[in-house]
ZAGUPA-244604 format. One record per residue (C-alpha): residue number from 1; residue in three letters; chain; x, y, z. Coordinates in Angstrom, 2 decimals. Example, Ala and Ser with C-alpha at 12.3 -4.5 7.8 and 13.67 -1.06 7.14 Angstrom:
# ZAGUPA-244604
1 / ala / A / 12.30 / -4.50 / 7.80 .
2 / ser / A / 13.67 / -1.06 / 7.14 .
# end
This chain:
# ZAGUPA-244604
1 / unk / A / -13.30 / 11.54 / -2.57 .
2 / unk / A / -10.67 / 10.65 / 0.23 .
3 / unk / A / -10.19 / 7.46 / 0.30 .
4 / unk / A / -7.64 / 5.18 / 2.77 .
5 / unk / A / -6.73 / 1.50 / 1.09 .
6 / unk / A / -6.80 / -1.54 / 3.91 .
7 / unk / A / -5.51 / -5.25 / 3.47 .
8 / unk / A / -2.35 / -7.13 / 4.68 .
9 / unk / A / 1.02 / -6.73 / 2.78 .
10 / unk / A / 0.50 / -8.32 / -0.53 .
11 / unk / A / -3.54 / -8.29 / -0.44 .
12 / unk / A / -3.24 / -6.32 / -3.54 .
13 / unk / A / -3.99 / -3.24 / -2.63 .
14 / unk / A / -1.88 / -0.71 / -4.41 .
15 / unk / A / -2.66 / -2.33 / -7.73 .
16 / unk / A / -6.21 / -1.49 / -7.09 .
17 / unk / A / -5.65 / 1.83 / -5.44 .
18 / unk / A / -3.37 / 2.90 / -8.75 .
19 / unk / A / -6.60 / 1.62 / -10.68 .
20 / unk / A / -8.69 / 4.11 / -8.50 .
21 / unk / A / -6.91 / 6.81 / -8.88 .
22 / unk / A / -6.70 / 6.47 / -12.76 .
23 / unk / A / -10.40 / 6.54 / -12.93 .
24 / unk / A / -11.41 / 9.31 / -10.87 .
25 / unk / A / -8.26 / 11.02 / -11.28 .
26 / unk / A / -6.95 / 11.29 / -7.80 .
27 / unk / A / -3.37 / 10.81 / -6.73 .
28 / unk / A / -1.95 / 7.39 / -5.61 .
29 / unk / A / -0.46 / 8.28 / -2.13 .
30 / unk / A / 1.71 / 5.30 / -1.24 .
31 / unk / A / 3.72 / 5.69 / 1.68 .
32 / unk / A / 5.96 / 2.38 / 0.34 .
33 / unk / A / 6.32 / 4.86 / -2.87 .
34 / unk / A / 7.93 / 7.52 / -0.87 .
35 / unk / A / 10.07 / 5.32 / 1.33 .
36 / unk / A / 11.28 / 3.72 / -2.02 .
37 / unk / A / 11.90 / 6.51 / -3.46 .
38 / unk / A / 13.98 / 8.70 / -0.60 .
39 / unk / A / 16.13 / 4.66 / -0.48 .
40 / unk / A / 17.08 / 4.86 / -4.09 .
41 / unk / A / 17.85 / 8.79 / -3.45 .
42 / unk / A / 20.00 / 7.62 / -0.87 .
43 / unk / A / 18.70 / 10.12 / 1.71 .
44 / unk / A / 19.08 / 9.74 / 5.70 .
45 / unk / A / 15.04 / 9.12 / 5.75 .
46 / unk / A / 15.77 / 6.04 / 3.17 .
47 / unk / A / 18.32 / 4.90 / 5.23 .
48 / unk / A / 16.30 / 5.03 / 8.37 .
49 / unk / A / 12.91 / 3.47 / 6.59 .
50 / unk / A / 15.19 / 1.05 / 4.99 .
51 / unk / A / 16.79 / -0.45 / 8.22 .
52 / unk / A / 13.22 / -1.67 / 9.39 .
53 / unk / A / 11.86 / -2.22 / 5.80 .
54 / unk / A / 14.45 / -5.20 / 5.26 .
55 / unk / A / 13.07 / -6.64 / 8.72 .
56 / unk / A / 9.63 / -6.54 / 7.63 .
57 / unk / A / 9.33 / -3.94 / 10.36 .
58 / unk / A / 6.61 / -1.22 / 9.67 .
59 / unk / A / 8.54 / 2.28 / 9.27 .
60 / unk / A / 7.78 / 4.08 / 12.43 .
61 / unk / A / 5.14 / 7.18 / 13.04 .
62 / unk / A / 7.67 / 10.20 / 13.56 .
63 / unk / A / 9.24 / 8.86 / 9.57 .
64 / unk / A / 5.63 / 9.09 / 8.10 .
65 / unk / A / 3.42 / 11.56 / 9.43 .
66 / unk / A / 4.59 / 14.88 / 8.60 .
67 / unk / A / 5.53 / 14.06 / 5.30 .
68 / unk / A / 2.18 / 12.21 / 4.66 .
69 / unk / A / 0.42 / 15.19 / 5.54 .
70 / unk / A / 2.24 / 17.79 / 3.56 .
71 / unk / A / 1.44 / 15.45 / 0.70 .
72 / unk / A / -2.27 / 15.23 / 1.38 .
73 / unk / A / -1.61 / 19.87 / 1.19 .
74 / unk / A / -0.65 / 19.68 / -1.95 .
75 / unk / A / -2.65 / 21.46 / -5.26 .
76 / unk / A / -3.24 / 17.76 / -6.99 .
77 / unk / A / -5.17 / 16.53 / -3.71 .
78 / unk / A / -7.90 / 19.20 / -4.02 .
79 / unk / A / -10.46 / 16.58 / -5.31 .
80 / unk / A / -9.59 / 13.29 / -3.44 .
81 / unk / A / -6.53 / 11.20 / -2.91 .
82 / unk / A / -6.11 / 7.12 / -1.69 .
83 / unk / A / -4.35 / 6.70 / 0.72 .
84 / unk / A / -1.79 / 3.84 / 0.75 .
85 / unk / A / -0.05 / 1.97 / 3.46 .
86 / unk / A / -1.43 / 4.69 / 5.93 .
87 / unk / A / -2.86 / 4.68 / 8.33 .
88 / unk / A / -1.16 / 1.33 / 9.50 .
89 / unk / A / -2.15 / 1.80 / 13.29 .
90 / unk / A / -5.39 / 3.08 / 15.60 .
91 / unk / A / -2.83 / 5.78 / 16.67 .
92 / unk / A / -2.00 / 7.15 / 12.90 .
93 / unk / A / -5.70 / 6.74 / 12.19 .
94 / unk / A / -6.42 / 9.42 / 15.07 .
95 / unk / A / -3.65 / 11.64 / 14.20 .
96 / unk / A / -5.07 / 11.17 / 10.71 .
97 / unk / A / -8.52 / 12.37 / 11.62 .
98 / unk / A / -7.60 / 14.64 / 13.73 .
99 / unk / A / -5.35 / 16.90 / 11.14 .
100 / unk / A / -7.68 / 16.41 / 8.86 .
101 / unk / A / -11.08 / 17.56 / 11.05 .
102 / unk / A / -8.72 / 20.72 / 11.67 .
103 / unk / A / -9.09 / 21.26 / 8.30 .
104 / unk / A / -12.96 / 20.50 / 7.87 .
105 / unk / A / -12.45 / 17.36 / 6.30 .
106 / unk / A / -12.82 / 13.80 / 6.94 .
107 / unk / A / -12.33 / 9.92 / 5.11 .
108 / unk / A / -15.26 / 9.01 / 3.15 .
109 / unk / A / -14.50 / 4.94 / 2.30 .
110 / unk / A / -12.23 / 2.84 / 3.86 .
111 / unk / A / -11.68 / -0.19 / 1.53 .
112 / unk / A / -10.58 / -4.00 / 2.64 .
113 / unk / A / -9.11 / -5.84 / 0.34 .
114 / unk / A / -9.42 / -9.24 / 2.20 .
115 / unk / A / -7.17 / -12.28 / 1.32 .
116 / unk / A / -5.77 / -15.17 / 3.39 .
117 / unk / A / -2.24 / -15.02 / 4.98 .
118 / unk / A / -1.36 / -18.67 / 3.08 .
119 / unk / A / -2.21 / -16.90 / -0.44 .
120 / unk / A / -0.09 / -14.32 / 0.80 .
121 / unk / A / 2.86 / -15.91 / 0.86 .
122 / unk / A / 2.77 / -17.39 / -1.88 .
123 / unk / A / 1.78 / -14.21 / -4.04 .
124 / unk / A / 4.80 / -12.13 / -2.95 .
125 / unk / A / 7.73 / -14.76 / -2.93 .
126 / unk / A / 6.45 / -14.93 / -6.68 .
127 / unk / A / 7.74 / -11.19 / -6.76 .
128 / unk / A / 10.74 / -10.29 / -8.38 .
129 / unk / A / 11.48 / -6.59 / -8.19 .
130 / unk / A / 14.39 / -4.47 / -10.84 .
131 / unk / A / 16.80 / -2.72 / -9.07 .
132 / unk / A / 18.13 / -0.56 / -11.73 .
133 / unk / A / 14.63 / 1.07 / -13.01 .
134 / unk / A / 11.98 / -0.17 / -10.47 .
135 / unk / A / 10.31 / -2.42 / -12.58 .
136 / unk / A / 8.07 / -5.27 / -10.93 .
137 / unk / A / 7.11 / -8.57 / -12.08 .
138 / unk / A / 5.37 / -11.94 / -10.51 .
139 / unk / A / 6.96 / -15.13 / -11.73 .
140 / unk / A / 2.97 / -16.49 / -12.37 .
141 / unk / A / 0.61 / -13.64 / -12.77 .
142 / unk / A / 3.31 / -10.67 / -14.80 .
143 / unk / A / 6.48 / -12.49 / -15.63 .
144 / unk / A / 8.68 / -11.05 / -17.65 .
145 / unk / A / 9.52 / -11.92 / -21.33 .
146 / unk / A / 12.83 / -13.98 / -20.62 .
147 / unk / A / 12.92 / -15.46 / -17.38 .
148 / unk / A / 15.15 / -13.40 / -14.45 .
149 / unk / A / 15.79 / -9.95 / -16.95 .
150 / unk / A / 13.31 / -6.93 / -16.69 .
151 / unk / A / 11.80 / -6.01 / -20.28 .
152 / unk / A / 12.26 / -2.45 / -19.57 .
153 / unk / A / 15.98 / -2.17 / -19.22 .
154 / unk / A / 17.37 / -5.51 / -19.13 .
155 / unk / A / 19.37 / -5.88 / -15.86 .
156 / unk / A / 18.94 / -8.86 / -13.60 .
157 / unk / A / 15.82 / -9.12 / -11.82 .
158 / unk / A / 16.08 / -9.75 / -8.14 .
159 / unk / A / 13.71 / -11.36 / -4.89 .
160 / unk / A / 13.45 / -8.23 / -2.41 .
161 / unk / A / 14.18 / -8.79 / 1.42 .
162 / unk / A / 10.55 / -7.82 / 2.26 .
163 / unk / A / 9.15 / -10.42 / -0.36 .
164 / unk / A / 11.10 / -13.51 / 1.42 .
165 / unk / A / 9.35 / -15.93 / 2.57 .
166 / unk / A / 9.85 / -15.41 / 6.12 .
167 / unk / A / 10.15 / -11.27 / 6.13 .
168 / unk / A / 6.20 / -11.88 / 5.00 .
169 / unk / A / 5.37 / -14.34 / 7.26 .
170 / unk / A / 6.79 / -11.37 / 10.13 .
171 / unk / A / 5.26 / -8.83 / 8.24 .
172 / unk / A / 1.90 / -10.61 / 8.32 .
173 / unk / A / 2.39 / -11.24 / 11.96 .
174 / unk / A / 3.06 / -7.62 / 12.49 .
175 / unk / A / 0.24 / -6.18 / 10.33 .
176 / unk / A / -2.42 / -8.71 / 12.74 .
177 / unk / A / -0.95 / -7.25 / 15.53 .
178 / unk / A / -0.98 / -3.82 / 14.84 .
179 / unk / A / -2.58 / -3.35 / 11.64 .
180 / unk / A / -5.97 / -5.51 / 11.81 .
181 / unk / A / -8.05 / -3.44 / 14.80 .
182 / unk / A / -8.09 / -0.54 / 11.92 .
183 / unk / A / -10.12 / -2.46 / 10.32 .
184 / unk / A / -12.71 / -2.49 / 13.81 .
185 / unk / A / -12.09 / 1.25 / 14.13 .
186 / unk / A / -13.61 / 2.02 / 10.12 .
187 / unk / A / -16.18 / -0.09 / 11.28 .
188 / unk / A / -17.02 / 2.37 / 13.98 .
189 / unk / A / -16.70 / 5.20 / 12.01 .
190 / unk / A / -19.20 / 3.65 / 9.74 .
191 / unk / A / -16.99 / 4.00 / 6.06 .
192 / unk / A / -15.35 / 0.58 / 5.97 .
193 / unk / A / -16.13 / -1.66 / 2.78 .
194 / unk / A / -14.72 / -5.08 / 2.24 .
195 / unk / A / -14.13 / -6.81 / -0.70 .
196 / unk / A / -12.86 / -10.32 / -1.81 .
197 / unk / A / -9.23 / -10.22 / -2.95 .
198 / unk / A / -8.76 / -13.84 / -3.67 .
199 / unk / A / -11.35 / -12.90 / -7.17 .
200 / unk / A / -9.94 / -12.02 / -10.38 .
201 / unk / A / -8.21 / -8.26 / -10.46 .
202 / unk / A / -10.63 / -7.13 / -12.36 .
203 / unk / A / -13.74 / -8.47 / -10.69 .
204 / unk / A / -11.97 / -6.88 / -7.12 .
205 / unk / A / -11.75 / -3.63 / -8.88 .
206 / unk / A / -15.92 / -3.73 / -10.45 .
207 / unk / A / -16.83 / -4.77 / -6.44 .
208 / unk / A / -14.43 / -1.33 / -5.30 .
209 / unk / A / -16.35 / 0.74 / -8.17 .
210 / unk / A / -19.69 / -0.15 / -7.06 .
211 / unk / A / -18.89 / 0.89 / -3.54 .
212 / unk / A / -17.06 / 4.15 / -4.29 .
213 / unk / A / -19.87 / 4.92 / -7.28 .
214 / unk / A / -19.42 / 4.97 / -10.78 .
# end
């Protein structure tokens, strides 16, 4: 089951991709994850993907691809994966299907989690983010036990650049531009589902069950 996650930063994707991926036990490929992960690390890649992440820029192609694909080669993918935060353009969704018809394979659901840009913005400046473990929180939906302080490790919980205010209203801007006629070419290949994200988590992740088959 190879699935490919769709919705505008914020939508709530990743929540219900890690849900996914728990249930039919398939890895959680999230590009953000790996970007994330190479910043704290400190790497030249983090430094890079963290120059246009703090713009609410989307990391460019030539940062993503290759490493996105030796992920998808790994042992743990041999049954299905969701992909995350990529494809984010038409041109990464061709090099997409194109590496992976060399290899006899192909997408079979592209999922839309659909919400609003106004709910948008308000969702993720509720956001606060640890920077000493990685911990997240949302000052209305998952706050944490005393007000500012992650539960996990105590330090002081912060507001990310990319969850300002106006690095989402960009990023929103940017994902219309760019990110939106994916949602036209899944169409086309006839394995895009959409669902309502503005629900209840849990009655979003029953309407993504019912399309991926229980």
């Amino acid at each position: 089951m190879k699935i490919v996650m769709l919705g505008a930063p914020g939508a709530g994707k990743g929540t219900q991709a890690e849900r996914i991926a728990d249930k039919y036990q398939i890895p959680h490929i999230s590009t953000g994850d790996i970007f994330r992960a190479n910043i704290k690390a400190g790497t030249e890649l983090g430094k890079k993907a963290k120059s246009y992440m703090d713009q609410g820029l989307l990391v460019p192609d030539s940062l993503t691809v290759d490493l996105l694909m030796d992920r998808i080669g790994q042992a743990d993918c041999k049954d299905g994966y969701i992909l995350d935060g990529f494809p984010r353009t038409i041109p990464q969704a061709e090099s997409l299907k194109k590496a992976l018809s060399d290899k006899g394979e192909a997408l079979d659901f592209a999922v839309n989690v659909d919400v609003p840009d106004e709910n948008i913005v308000a969702r993720m400046s509720g956001r606060r983010a640890c920077p000493k473990c990685g911990a997240t929180y949302h000052i209305a939906y998952a706050a944490p036990k005393k007000e500012g302080v992650c539960d996990k490790c105590g330090a002081e919980l912060i507001l990310r650049d990319d969850d300002k205010p106006e690095t989402v209203a960009n990023r929103l801007k940017v994902y219309h531009d760019q990110t939106q006629p994916l949602i036209d070419y899944y169409t086309k290949e006839n394995i895009l589902h959409t669902v309502d994200g503005t629900q209840d988590m849990e009655k979003v992740f029953a309407d993504i069950v019912k399309i991926l088959g229980a």
